[in-house]
NUKE-904191 format. One record per residue (C-alpha): x, y, z; chain; residue number from 1. Coordinates in nm, 4 decimals, padded with zeros to 6 digits, always signed. Example, Ala and Ser with C-alpha at 12.3 -4.5 7.8 and 13.67 -1.06 7.14 Angstrom:
<<+01.2300 -00.4500 +00.7800> "A" 1> <<+01.3670 -00.1060 +00.7140> "A" 2> 
This chain:
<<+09.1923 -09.0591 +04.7876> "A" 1> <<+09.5989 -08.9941 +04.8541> "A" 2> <<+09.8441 -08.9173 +04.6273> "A" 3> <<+09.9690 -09.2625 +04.6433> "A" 4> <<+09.6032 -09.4261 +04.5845> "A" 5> <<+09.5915 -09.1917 +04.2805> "A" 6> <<+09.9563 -09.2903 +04.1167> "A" 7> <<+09.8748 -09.6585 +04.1755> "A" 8> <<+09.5172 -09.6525 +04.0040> "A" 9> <<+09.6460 -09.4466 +03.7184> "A" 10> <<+09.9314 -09.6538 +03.6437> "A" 11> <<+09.6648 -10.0030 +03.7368> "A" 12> <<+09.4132 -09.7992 +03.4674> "A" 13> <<+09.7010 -09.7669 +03.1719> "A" 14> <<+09.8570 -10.0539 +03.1706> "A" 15> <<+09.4929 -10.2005 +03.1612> "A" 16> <<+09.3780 -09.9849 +02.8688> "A" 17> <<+09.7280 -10.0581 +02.6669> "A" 18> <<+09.6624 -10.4700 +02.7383> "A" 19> <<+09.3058 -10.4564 +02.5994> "A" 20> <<+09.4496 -10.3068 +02.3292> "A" 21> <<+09.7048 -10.5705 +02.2550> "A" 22> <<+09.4225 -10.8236 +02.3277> "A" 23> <<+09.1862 -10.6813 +02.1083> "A" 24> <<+09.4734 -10.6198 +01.7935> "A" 25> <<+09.5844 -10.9994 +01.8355> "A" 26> <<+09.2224 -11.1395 +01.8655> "A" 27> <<+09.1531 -10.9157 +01.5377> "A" 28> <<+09.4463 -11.0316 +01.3576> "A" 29> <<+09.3464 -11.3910 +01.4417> "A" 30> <<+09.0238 -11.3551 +01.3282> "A" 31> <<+09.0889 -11.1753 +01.0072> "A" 32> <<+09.2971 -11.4845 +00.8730> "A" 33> <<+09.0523 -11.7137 +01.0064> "A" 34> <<+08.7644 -11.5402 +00.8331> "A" 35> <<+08.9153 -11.3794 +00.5430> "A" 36> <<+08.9108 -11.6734 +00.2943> "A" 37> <<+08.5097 -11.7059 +00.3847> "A" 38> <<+08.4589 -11.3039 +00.2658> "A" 39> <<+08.6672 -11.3224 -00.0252> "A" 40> <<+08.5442 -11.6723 -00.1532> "A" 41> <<+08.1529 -11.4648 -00.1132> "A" 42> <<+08.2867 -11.1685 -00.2694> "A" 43> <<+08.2118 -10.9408 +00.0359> "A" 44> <<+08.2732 -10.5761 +00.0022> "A" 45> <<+08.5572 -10.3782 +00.1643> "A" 46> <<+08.2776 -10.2246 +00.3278> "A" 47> <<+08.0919 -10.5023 +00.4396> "A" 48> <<+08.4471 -10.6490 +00.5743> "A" 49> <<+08.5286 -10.3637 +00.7798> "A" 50> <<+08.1636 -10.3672 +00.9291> "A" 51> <<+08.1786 -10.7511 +00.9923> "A" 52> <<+08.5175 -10.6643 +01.1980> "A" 53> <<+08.4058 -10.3463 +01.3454> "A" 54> <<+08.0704 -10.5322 +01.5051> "A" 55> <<+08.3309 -10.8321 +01.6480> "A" 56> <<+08.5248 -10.6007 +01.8364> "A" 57> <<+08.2720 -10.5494 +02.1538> "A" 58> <<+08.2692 -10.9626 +02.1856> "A" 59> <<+08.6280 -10.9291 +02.1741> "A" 60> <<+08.6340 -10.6595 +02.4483> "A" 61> <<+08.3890 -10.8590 +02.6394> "A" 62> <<+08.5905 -11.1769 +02.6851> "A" 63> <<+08.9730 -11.0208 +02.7253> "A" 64> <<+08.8853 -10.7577 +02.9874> "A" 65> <<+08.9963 -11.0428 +03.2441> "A" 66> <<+09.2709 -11.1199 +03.0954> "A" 67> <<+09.4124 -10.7332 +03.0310> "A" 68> <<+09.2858 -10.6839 +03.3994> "A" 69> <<+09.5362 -10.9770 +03.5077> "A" 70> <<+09.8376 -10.8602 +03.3184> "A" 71> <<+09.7575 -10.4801 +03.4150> "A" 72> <<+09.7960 -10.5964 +03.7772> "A" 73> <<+10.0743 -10.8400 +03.7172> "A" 74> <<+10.3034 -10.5427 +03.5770> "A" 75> <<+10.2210 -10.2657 +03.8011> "A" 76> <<+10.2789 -10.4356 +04.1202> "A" 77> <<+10.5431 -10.6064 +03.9509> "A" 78> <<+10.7177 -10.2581 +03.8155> "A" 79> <<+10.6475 -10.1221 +04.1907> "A" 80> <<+10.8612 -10.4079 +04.3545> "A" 81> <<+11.1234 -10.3449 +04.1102> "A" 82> <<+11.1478 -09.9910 +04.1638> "A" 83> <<+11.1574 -10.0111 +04.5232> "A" 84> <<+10.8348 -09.8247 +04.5490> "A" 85> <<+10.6790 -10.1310 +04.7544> "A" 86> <<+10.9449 -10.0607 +04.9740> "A" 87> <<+10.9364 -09.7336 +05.0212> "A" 88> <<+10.5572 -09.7365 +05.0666> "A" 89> <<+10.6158 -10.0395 +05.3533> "A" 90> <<+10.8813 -09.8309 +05.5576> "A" 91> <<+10.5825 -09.5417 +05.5758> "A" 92> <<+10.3679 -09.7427 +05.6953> "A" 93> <<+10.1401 -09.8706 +05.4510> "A" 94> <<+10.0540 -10.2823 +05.4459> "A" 95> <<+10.0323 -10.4236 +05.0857> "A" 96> <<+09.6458 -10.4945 +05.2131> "A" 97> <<+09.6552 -10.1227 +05.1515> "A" 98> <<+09.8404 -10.0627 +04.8507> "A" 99> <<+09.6143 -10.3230 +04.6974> "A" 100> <<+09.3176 -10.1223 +04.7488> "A" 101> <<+09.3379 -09.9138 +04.4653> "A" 102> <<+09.4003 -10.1716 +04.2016> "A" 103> <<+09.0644 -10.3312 +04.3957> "A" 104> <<+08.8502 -10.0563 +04.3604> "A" 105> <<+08.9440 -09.9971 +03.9678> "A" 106> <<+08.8743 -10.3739 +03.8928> "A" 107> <<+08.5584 -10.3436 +04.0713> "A" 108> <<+08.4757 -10.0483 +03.8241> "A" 109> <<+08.6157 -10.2662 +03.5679> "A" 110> <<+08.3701 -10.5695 +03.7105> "A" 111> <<+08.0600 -10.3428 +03.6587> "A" 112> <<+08.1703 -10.1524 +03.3117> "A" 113> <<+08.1977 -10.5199 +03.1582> "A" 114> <<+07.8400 -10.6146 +03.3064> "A" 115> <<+07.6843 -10.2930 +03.1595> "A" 116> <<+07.8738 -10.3340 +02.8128> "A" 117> <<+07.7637 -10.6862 +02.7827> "A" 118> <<+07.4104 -10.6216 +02.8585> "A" 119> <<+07.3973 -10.2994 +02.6254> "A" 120> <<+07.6064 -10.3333 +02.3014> "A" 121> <<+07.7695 -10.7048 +02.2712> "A" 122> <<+07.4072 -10.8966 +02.2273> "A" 123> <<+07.3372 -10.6110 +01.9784> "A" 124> <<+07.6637 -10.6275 +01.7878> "A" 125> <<+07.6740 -10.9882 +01.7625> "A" 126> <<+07.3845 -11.0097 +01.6331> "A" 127> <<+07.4860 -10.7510 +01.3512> "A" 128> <<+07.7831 -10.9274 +01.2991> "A" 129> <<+07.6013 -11.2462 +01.2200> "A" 130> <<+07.3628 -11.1260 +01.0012> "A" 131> <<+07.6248 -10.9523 +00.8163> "A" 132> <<+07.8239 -11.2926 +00.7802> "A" 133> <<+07.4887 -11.5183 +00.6995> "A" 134> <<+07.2848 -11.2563 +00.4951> "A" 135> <<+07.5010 -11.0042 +00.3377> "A" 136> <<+07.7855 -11.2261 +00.2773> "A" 137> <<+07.6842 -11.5475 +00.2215> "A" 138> <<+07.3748 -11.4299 +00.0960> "A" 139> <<+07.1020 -11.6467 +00.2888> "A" 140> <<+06.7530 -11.5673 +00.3104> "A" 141> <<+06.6370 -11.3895 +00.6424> "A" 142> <<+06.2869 -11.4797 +00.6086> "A" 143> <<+06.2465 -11.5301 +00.9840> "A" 144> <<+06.2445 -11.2900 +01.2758> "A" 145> <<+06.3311 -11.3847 +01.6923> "A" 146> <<+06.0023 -11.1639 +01.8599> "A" 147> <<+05.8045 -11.2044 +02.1624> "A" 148> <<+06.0678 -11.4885 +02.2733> "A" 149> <<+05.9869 -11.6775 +02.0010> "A" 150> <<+06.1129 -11.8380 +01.6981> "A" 151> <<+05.9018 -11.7439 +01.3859> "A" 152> <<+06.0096 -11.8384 +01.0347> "A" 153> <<+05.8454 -11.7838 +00.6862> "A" 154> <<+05.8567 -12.0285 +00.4212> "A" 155> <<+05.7296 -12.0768 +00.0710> "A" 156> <<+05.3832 -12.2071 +00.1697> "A" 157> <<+05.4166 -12.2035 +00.5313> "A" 158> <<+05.4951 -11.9863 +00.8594> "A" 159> <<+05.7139 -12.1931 +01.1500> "A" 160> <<+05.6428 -12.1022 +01.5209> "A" 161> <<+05.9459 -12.2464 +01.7205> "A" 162> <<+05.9012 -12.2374 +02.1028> "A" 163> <<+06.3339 -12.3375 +02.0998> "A" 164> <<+06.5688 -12.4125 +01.8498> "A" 165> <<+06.8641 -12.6802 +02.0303> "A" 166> <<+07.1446 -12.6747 +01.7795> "A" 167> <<+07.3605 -13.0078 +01.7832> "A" 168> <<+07.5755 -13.1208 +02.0860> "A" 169> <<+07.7833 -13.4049 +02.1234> "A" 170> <<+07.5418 -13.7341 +02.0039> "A" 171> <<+07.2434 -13.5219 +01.9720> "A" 172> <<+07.1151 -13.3669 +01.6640> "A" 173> <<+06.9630 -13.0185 +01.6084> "A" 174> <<+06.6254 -13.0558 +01.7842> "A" 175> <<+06.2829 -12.7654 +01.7135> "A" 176> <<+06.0634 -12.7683 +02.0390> "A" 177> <<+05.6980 -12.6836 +02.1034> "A" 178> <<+05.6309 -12.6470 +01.6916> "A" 179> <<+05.3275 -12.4988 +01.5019> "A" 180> <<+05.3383 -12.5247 +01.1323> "A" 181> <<+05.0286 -12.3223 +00.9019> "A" 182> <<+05.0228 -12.3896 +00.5863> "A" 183> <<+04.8405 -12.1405 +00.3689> "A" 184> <<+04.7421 -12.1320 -00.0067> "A" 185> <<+04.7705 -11.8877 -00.2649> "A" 186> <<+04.5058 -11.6596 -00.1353> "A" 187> <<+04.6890 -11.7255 +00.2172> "A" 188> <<+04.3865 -11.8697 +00.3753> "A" 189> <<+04.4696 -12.1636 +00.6264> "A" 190> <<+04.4927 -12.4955 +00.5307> "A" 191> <<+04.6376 -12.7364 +00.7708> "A" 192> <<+04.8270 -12.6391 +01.0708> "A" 193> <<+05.0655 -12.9169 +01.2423> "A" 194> <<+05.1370 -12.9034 +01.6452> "A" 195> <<+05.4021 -13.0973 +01.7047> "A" 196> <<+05.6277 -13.1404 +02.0345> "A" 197> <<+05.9437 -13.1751 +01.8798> "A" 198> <<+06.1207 -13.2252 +01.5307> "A" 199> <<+06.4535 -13.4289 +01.5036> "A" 200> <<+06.7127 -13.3445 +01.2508> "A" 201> <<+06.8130 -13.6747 +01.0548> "A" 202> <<+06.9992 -13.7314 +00.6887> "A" 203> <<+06.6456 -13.7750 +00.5758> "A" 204> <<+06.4451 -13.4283 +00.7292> "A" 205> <<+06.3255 -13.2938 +00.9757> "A" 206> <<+06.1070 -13.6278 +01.2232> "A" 207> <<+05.7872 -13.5033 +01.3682> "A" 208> <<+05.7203 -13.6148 +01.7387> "A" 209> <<+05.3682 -13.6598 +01.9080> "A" 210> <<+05.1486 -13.4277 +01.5804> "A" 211> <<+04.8199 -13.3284 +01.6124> "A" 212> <<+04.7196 -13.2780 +01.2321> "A" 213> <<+04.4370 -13.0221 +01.1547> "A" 214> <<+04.3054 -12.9805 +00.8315> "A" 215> <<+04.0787 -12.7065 +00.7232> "A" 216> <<+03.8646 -12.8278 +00.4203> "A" 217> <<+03.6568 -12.5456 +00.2298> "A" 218> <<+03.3185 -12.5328 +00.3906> "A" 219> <<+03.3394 -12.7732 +00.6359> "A" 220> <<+03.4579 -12.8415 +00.9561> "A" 221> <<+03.8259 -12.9100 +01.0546> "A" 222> <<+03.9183 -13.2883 +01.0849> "A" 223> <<+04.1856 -13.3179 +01.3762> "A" 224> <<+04.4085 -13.6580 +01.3693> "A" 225> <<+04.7179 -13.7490 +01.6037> "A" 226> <<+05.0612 -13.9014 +01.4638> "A" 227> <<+05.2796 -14.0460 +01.6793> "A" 228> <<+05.5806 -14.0153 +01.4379> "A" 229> <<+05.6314 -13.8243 +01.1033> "A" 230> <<+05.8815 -13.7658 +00.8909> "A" 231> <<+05.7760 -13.3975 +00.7402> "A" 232> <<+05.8977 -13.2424 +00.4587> "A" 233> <<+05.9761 -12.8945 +00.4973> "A" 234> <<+06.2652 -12.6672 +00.2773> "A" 235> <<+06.4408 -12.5144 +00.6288> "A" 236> <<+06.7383 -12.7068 +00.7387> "A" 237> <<+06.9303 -12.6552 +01.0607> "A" 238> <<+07.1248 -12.3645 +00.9461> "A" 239> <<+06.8761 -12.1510 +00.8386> "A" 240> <<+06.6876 -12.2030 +01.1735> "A" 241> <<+07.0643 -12.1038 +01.3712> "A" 242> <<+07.0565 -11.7849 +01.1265> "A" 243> <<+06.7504 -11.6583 +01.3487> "A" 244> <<+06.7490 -11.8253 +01.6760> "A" 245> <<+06.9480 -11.6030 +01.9079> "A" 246> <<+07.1892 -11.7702 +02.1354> "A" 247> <<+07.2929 -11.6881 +02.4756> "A" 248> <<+07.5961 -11.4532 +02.3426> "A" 249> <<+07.3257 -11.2354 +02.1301> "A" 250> <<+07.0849 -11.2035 +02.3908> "A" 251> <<+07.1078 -10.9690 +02.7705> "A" 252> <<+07.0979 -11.1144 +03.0924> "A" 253> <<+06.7212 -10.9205 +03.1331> "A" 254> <<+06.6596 -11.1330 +02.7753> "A" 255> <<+06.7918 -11.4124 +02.8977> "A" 256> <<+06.5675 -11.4208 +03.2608> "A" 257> <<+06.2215 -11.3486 +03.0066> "A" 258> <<+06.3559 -11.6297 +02.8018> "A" 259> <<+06.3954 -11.8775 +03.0843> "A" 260> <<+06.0750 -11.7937 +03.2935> "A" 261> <<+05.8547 -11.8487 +02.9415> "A" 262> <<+06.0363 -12.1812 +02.8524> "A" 263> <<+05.9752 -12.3316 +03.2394> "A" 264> <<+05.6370 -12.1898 +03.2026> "A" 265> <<+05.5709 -12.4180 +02.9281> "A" 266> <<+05.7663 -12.6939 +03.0414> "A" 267> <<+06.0849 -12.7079 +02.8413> "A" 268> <<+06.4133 -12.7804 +02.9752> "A" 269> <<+06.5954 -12.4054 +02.9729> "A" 270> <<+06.9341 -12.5399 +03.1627> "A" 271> <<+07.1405 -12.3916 +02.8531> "A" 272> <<+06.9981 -12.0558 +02.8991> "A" 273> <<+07.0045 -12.0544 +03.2327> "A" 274> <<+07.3361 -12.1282 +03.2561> "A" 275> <<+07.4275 -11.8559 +02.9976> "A" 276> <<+07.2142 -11.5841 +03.2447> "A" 277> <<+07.4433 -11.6701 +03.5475> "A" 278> <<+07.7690 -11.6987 +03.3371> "A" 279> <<+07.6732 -11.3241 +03.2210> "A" 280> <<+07.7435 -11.2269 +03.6247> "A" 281> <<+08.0513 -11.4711 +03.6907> "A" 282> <<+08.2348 -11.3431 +03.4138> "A" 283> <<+08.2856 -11.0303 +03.4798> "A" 284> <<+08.3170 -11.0930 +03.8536> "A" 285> <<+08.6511 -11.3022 +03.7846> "A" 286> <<+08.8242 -10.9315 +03.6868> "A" 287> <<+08.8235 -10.8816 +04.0744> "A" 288> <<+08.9832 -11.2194 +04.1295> "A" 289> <<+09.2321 -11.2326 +03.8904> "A" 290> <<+09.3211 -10.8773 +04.0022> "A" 291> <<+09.4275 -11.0446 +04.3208> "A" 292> <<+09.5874 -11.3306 +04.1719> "A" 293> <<+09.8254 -11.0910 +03.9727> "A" 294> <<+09.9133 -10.9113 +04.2408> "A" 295> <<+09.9997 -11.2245 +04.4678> "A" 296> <<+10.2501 -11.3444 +04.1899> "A" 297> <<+10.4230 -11.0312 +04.1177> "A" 298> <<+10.4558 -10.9435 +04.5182> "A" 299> <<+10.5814 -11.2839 +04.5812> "A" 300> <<+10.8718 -11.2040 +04.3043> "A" 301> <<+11.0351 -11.0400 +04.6220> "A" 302> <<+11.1388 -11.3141 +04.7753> "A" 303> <<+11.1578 -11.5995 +04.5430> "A" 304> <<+11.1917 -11.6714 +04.1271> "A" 305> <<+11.1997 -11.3333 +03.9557> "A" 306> <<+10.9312 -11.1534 +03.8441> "A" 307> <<+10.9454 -11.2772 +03.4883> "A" 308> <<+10.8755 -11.6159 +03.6746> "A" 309> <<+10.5637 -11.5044 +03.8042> "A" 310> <<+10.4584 -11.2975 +03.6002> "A" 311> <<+10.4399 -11.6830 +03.3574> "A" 312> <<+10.3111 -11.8025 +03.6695> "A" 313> <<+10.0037 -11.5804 +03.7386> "A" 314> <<+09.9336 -11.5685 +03.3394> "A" 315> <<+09.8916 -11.9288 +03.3467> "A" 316> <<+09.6670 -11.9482 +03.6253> "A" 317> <<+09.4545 -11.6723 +03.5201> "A" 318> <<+09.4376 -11.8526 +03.1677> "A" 319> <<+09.3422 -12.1653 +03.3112> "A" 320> <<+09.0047 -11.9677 +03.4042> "A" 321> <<+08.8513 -11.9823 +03.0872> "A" 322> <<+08.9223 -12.3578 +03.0218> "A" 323> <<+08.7746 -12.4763 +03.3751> "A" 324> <<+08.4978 -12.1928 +03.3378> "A" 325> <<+08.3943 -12.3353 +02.9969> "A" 326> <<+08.4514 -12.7203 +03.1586> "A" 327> <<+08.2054 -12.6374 +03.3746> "A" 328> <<+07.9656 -12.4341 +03.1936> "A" 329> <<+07.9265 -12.7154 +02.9483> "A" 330> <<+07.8359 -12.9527 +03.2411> "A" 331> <<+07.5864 -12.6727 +03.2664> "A" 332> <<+07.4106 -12.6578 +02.9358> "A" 333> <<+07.4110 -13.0442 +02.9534> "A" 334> <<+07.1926 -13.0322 +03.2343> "A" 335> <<+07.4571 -13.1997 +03.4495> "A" 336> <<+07.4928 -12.9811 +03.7360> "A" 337> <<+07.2251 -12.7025 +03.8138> "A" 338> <<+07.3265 -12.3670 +03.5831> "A" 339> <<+07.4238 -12.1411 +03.8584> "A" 340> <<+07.7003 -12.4149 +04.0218> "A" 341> <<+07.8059 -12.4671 +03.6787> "A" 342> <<+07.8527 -12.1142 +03.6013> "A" 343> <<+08.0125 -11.9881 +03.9471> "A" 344> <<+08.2441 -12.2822 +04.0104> "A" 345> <<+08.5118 -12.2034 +03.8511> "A" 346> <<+08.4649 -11.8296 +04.0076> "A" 347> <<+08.4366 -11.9868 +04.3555> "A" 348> <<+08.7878 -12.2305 +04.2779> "A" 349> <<+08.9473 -11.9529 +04.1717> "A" 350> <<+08.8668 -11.7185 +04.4669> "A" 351> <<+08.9795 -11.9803 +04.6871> "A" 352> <<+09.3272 -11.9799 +04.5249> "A" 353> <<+09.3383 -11.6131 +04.5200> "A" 354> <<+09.3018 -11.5720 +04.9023> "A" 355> <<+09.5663 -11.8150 +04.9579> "A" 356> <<+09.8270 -11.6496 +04.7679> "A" 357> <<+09.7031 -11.3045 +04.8982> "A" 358> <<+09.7103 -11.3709 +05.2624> "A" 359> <<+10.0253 -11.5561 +05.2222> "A" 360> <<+10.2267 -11.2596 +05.0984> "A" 361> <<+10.4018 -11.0644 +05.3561> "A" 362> <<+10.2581 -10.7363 +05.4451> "A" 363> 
């Protein structure tokens, strides 16, 4: 690697580091207001605060490494054109193609750090975080546990299996799939166990689908009968099911693809998941495009609006990301369009706009 390869990545790799830092101090600040009424209505410790916070923070890094990698790119070229130092590199020689390549190869590095650190610690932390906000704070019982890919939860006479636990969306309500209910008695010997294919959440409980009832009468033989519809009465609502289930931000992309081969397997619809597994790859991946995107705009500044103009420019753009990205994840988890279109697309738009502004700057 040159000298000049060198200068550019370290200046590429501190403006970075201070722009996560901004990000991360905002996104804290923000989220301290938000959630400090919530911790000091539940008298939550100082201690239990600062934990709360502390876990956040690897979320936080997760989702505004693109953005610090877009702004880090945005002022360093930017700064370079200014200077004359884009000049100075062109007259020996060197084509911005090349100049670019070190601010390529650290967002590449960038690409694969985020990967790793959302595999390794954010499922983890969020997790911590959560039951720090649900149990320790708001004290709710955490009588149930996420093992083996499944949901199991312990109530006062009964133990919940849960194949899936579909929270809410849009028009449709909070929905168990593939359930097993035993009921046990005082001595905890079985008494009746209910199969059911799927509970409903309504103003009135929890509504059975498609039961097969088994009973288990002392010394005789279990009596099996099938309901069509029930409503059953169990103490568990929605939220204490959500306090347990993991989602796709508290689980690892390995998680994720054992998740999603188990819930085919058994014939439940895992588009949600699925989409979550592929949005863990395309989000990190955009680093490398909005890397080029920021470079573009502040190269272009050369010739026409300023760089202040585009350095607004390219932070628009690269903002934009995250609304189509979550437009078309959604369409994902809906089961609209298959989960890997719906998690790439907004990758594959964007790359499209990148080139087009790359190869249309002078070299």
């Amino acid at each position: 690697m040159s000298v000049i390869d060198r200068y550019i990545a370290r200046e590429f790799t501190k403006l970075f580091f201070f722009a996560l830092t901004i990000f991360i101090s905002l996104f804290l600040l923000v989220d301290f207001f938000e959630k400090i009424k919530m911790l000091i209505d539940n008298s939550a410790s100082l201690s239990q605060m600062a934990a709360f916070f502390f876990f956040s923070v690897p979320m936080i890094i997760t989702q505004t490494i693109p953005a610090a990698v877009l702004l880090s790119a945005l002022i360093t070229t930017g700064m370079m054109s200014r200077n004359g130092e884009i000049i100075a590199m062109k007259a020996n020689g060197l084509s911005l193609y090349r100049i670019a390549v070190p601010m390529m190869f650290v967002s590449v590095f960038i690409c694969v750090f985020s990967f790793l650190f959302d595999e390794f610690i954010t499922p983890s932390a969020n997790y911590k975080a959560d039951y720090i906000r649900l149990v320790e704070v708001q004290k709710r019982q955490s009588l149930g546990t996420f093992k083996q890919d499944q949901l199991w939860y312990k109530g006062t006479n009964a133990i919940y299996s849960i194949k899936m636990f579909v929270p809410s969306h849009n028009t449709s309500p909070d929905t168990l799939r593939g359930i097993t209910v035993y009921y046990l008695d005082r001595s905890f010997q079985l008494t009746e166990r209910l199969d059911a294919e799927k509970a409903q959440w309504t103003p009135a409980g929890w509504y059975f689908q498609n039961i097969m009832d088994t009973t288990f009468p002392p010394n005789a033989f279990p009596s099996m009968t099938h309901i069509n519809n029930k409503l059953i009465d169990i103490e568990q609502r929605p939220d204490d099911f959500k306090a347990v289930q993991k989602n796709t931000e508290n689980m690892s992309f390995m998680e994720l693809r054992k998740y999603i081969r188990k819930l085919e397997n058994e014939g439940f619809d895992a588009a949600r998941y699925a989409t979550g597994m592929h949005a863990k790859v395309s989000f990190p991946m955009v680093s490398i495009i909005l890397t080029i995107i920021g470079m573009s705009f502040s190269l272009r500044s050369e010739r026409s609006g300023g760089f202040m103009q585009s350095l607004g420019a390219g932070l628009v753009i690269g903002f934009t990301y995250w609304i189509i990205h979550a437009f078309f994840v959604s369409f994902g988890n809906s089961g609209a369009l298959p989960p890997i279109l719906s998690a790439w697309m907004a990758n594959i738009l964007f790359s499209l706009i990148a080139l087009f502004f790359f190869l249309r700057v002078k070299t």
